[in-house]
C-alpha positions in Angstrom: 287.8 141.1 -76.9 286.9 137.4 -77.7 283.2 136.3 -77.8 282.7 133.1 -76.1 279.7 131.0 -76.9 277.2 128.8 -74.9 278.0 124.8 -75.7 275.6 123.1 -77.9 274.7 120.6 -75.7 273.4 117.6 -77.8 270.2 116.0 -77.5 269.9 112.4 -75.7 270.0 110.0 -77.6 266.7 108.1 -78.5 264.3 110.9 -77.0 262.4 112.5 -79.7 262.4 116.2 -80.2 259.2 117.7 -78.9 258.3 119.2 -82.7 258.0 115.6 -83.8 256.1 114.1 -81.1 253.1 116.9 -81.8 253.4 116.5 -85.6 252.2 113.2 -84.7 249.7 114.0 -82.1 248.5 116.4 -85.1 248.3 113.3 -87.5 247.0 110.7 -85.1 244.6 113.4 -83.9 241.6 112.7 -86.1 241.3 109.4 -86.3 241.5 109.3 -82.6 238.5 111.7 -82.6 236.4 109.7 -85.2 237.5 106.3 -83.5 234.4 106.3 -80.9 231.8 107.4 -84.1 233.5 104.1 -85.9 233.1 101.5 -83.0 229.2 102.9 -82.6 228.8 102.3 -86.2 229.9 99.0 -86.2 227.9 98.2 -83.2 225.0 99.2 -84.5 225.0 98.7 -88.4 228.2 96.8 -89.9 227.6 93.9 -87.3 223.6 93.4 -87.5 224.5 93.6 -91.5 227.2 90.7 -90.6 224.9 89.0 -88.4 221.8 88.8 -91.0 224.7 87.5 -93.7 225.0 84.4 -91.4 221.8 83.6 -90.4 221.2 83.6 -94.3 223.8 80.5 -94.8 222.5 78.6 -91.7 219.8 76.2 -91.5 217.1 76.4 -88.4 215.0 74.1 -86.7 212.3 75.0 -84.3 214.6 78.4 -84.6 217.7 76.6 -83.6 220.7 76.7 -86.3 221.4 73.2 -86.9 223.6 73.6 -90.4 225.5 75.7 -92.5 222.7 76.3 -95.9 225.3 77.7 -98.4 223.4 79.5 -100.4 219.9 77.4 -100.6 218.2 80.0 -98.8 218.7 82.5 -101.7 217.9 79.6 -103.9 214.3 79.1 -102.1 214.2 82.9 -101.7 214.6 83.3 -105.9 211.8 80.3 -106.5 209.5 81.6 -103.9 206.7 83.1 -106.0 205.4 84.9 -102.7 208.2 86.8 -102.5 208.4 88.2 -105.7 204.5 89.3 -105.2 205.5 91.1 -102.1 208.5 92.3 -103.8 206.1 93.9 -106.4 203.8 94.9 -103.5 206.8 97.0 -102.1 208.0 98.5 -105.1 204.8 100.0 -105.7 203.9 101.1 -102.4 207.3 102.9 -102.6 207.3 104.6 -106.1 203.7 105.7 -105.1 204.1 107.3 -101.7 207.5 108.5 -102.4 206.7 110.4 -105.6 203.1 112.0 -103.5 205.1 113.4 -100.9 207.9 114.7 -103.0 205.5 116.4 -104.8 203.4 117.3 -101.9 206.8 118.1 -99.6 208.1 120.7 -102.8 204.5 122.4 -103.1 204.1 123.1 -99.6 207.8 124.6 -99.3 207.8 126.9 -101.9 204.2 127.9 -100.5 205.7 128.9 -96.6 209.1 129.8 -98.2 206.8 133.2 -99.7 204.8 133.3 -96.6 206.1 136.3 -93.9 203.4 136.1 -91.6 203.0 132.9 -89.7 205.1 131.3 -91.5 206.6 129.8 -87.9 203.4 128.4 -86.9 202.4 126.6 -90.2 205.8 125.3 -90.5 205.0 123.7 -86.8 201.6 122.3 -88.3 203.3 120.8 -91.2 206.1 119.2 -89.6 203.9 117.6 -86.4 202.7 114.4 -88.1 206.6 113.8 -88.3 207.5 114.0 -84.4 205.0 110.8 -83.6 206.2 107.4 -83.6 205.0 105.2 -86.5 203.4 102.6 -84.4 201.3 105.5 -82.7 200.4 106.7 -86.6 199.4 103.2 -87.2 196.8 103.3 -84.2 195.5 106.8 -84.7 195.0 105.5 -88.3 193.4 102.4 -87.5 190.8 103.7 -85.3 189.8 106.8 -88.2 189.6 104.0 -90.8 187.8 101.0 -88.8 186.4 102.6 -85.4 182.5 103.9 -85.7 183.3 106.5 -83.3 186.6 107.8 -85.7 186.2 109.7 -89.0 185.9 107.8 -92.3 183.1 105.4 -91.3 180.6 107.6 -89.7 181.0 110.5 -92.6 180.4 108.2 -95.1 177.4 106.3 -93.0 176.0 110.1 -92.5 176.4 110.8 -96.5 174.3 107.5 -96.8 177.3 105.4 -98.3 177.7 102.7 -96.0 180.7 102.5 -94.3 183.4 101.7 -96.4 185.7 99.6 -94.3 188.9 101.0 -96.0 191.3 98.2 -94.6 189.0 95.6 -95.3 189.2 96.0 -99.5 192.6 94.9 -101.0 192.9 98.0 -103.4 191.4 100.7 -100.3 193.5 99.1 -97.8 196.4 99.4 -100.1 195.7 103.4 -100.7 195.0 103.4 -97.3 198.6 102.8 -96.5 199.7 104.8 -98.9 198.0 107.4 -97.4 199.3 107.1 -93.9 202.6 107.2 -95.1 202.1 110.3 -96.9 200.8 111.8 -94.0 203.5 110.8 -91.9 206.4 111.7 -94.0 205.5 114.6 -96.5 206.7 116.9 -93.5 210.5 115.4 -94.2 210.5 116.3 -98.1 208.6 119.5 -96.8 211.6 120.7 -94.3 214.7 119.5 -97.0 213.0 121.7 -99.8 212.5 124.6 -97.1 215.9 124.4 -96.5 217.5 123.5 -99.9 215.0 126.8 -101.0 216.3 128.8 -98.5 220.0 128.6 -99.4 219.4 129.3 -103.2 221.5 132.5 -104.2 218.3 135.3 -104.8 220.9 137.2 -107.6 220.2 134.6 -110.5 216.6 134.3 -109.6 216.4 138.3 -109.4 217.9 138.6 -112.8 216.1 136.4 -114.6 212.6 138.5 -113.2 214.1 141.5 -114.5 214.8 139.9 -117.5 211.2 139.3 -117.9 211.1 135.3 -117.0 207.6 134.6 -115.5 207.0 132.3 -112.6 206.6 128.7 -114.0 209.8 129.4 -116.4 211.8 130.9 -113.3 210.7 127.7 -111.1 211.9 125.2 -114.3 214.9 126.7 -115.4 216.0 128.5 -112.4 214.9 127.3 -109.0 214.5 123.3 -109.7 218.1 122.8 -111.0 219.4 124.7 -108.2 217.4 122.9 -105.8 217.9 119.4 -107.1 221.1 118.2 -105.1 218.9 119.1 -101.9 216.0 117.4 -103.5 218.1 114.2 -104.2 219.4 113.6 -101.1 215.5 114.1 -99.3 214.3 111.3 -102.3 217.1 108.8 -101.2 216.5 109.6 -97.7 212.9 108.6 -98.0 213.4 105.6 -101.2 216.1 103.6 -97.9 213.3 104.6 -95.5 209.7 103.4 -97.6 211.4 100.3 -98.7 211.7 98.9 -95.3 208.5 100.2 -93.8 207.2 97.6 -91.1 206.0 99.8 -87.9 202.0 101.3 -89.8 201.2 98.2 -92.0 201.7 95.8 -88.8 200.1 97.3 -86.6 197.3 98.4 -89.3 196.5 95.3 -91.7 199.6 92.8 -91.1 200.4 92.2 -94.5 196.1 91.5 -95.6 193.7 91.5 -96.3 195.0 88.3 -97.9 198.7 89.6 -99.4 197.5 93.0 -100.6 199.8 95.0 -98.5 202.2 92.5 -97.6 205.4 94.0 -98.3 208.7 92.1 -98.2 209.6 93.1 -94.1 205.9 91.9 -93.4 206.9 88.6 -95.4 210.4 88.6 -93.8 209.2 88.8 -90.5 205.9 86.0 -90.6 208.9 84.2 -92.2 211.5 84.4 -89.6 209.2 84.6 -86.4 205.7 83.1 -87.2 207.7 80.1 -89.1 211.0 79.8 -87.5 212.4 79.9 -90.9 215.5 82.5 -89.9 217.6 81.5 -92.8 214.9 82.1 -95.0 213.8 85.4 -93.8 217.2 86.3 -93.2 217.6 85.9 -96.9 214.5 87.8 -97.5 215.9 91.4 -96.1 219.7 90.8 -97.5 218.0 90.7 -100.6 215.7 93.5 -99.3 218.9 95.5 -98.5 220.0 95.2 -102.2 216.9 95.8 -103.6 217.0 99.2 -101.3 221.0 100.5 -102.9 219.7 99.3 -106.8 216.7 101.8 -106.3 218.7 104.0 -104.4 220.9 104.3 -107.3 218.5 104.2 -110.0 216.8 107.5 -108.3 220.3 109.0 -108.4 220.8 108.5 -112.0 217.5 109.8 -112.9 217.5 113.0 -111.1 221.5 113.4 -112.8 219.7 113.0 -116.3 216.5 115.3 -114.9 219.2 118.3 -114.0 221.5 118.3 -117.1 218.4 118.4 -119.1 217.0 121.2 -117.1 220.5 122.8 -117.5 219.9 122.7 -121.2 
């Protein structure tokens, strides 16, 4: 009995086999899912990046551009002793209230992280400072530092002080600032070492108790190097954000009094909008924005030398 068999019937020519067309769907796939995430970040970072680069080359009038500046803005930037006094300003209102809260942040985690009762509503407490808007933080502030009817003059007045006028002293107004910035942001450091503490492995830390390792040599050589990746990335988060505070010192002292908390965006801005002088001040924040990745980097390198030391 002979088997007959079905024709092969060949495929059209030109149309693709159906395998092929999703093996390309599959590869086109992602970047078709990441391409509205790309467009928003150019919108909203990679062009006002592109757009301050320009306005640093161009010459303004009256805040008009009239001329291309090359690079004479840079120039006047570099000679500019004010800016290198505001640049100082910043870099140690920075180093100062970014190393208090980091310390402040990493104490009061591992405090709630051995907390069981109420641990929900402290962590609330902590983190509320956080929720309000800066420029609200910079009222609230102003009116406990200057207002008789807030807290700082009137407890001093009733200890028979005198009112001490914090934002009216160059060194107090500085601390001041300091201060408000601590306030506000110690509750980010606070949450990242909650939850960098609260994804450490319990078996090493558990072993090393048995093994009779008290608590300051457990912390050291146990809990900080596993905790330092989490650490890092909360110290960078905080080192991009301090450097380009604006929002609590404008609304609070504007740079004074004279330039004692005039930091480089308070410069950058009287610059650009009190003076007209865009290029300039446009200049000002692109050097700003490097000034921001060197630290950025420095902190990085640091906490890498920190942890294989600790790993030692």
């Amino acid at each position: 009995m002979a088997v007959t068999t079905a024709p092969v019937r060949p495929s059209e020519p030109g149309r693709r086999p159906d395998a092929g067309r999703r093996a390309g769907l599959d590869r086109a796939l992602p970047w078709l899912l990441l391409l509205p995430a790309a467009i928003t970040l150019g919108l909203v970072s990679v062009y006002p990046i592109y757009a301050g680069v320009h306005a640093s080359l161009t010459t303004y009038l009256y805040g008009r551009p009239v001329a291309g500046a090359g690079l004479k803005n840079y120039t006047d930037t570099w000679h500019d002793p004010v800016f290198w006094q505001a640049m100082e300003v910043t870099l140690k209102f920075v180093l100062i209230a970014v190393t208090v809260e980091t310390v402040l942040g990493l104490g009061l985690a591992l405090l709630v992280a051995n907390v069981v009762r109420g641990a929900r509503w402290i962590r609330m407490s902590i983190l509320a400072p956080m929720t309000v808007a800066p420029v609200v933080v910079g009222v609230i502030w102003r009116l406990i530092y200057e207002s008789e009817t807030g807290f700082v003059n009137p407890m001093f007045t009733s200890l028979g002080l005198g009112a001490p006028n914090v934002l009216s002293h160059e060194g107090s107004a500085f601390f001041g600032l300091v201060l408000v910035d601590v306030w506000e942001w110690t509750p980010l450091l606070f949450l990242i070492c909650l939850a960098g503490l609260q994804s450490i492995p319990q078996e090493p830390l558990e072993a090393a108790a048995v093994d009779g390792a008290g608590p300051v040599r457990l912390f050291f050589n146990h809990t900080l190097p596993l905790l330092l990746p989490v650490l890092a990335v909360g110290v960078v988060l905080r080192l991009i954000d301090a450097v380009g505070t604006f929002d609590q010192i404008f609304v609070l002292t504007r740079g004074g009094p004279g330039t004692a908390t005039q930091l480089i965006s308070i410069y950058a801005y009287n610059t650009a909008f009190n003076f007209t002088d865009y290029g300039h001040g446009a200049a000002m924040l692109i050097a700003l924005l490097a000034f921001a990745f060197l630290l950025v980097l420095v902190a990085l390198s640091l906490m890498r030398r920190a942890a294989k030391r600790v790993a030692q």
